[in-house]
N, C-alpha and C positions, 0 to 999 in steps of 0.2 A: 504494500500500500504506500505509493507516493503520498506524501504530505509535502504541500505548500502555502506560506504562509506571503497572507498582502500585510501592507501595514496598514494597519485599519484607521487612522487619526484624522486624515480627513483628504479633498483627489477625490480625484480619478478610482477609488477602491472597488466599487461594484462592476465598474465595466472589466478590471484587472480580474476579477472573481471568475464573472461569466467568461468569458475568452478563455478562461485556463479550464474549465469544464468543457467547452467546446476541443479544445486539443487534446483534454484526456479522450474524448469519446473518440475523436479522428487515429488519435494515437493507438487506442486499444489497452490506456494505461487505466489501471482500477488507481485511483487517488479520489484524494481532498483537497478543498482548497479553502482555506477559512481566512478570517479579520485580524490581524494579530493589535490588540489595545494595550498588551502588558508585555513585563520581557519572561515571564513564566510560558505565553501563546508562545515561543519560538522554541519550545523543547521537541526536541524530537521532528524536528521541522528538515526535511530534504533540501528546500530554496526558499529564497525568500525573495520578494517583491517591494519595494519602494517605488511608491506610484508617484505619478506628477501630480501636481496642487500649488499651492502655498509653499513653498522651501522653507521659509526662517520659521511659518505655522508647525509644520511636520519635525522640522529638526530640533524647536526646541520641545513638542512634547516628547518627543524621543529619547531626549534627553532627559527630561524630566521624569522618566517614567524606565528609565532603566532600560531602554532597550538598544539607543546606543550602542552603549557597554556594550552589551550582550549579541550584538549584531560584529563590532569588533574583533574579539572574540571567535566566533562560529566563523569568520571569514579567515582569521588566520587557521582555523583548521580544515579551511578549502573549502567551506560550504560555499555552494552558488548562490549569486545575488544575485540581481538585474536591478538595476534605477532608471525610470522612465522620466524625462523632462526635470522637470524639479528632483525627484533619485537619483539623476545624471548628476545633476550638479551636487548633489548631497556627499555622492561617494568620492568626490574626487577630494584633492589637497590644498586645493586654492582653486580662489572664484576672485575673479577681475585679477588676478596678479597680489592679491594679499591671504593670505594667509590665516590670518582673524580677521573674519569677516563681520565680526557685529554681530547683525542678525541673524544671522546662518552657521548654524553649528557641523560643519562640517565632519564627515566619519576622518578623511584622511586614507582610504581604502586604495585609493589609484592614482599615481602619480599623473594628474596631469591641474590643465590651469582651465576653466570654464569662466564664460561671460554668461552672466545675467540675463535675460529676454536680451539677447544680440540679435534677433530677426524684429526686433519693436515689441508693442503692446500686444492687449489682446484682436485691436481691429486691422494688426499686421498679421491675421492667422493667415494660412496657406495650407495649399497640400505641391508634392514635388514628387518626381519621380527618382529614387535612388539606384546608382547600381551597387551593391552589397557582395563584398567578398562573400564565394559561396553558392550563392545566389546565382540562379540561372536565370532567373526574369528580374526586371527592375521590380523595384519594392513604393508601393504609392503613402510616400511620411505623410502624418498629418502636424502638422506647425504649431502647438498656442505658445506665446509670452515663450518660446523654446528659447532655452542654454544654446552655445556654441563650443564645443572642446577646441581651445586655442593654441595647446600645447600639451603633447605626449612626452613623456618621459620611462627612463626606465621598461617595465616591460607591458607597459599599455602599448597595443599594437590597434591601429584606425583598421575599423573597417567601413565604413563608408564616411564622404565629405561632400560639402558644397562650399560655394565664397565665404562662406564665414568661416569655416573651420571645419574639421571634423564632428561627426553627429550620431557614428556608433563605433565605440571602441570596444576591445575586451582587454582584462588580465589575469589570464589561468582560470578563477572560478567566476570575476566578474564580467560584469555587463552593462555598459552605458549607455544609454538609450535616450539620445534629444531629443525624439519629437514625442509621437502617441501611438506605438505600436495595437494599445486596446480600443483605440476609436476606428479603426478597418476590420473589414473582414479577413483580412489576408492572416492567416495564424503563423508566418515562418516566422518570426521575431520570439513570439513567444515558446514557438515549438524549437527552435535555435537553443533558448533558457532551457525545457526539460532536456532537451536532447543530451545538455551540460550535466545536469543530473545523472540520466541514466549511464556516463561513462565512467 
């Protein structure tokens, strides 16, 4: 029984739920996929999900609520993550070029440097068509208030970019994810995430 856990705090989490029931079915995998509210929900957890939303909202109840930690933790012992939009920028080590960000509690999980809604506001949404290492067809991103990854270091390797930067990287178990892989149909992003699991 695959177990995966969203962070339930607030985002994008129901659309992150449903999609990953849709893959287990397509997958043929028997799993869960629950809300994580406390850092107790991540016991026993196969991946875990940090949705887009609110960034400084999500990172500091995360903080507050001991999951953090505990998210830290579980990745140095190679558990998969994936961070979508706001996630993206959570998991990395610096956002704008600083390091203490204020607002934004950052994990420190992947070496790289993220800008803030670098595509503009929310009435700068978009969709775009990626091509994605891997990836046999382009992948159709959807855009809100999206991160841009402006700099990779260490062994964050891009897998896909546009003019602003890169917008999906990985590092061993993580996953960075700028736009909104659960606002499409398309489930390779997130079947990419179990597939990380199951190896």
């Amino acid at each position: 029984m695959m177990r995966i856990g969203v962070i339930g705090l607030q985002g994008a989490v129901s659309e992150h739920l449903a999609v990953v029931v849709r893959c287990f079915e397509e997958m043929g995998i028997e799993g869960e996929v629950f809300s994580v509210r406390s850092a107790s929900d991540l016991s026993n957890s196969d991946g875990i999900i940090i949705p887009g939303g609110e960034s400084s909202t999500i990172s500091r109840h995360m903080k507050r609520l001991g999951i953090a930690g505990k998210i830290i933790e579980l990745a140095k012992e190679d558990l998969p993550i994936m961070g979508t939009c706001a996630g993206c920028l959570i998991l990395a080590d610096e956002v704008d070029g600083h390091s203490e960000t204020g607002d934004v509690e950052v994990l420190g999980l992947m070496e790289m440097t993220v800008e803030r809604n670098a595509f503009g506001r929310q009435r700068e949404s978009f969709e775009q068509m990626l091509a994605i290492d891997g990836f046999d067809e382009p992948y159709n991103a959807v855009f809100i208030r999206a991160p841009a990854i402006t700099d990779v270091r260490g062994a964050v390797v891009p897998l896909a970019s546009v003019a602003e930067g890169v917008v999906l990287a990985r590092k061993e178990n993580l996953l960075a994810v700028a736009f909104h892989p659960e606002l499409t149909d398309d489930l390779r992003i997130h079947k990419m995430f179990i597939d990380s699991i199951l190896k």
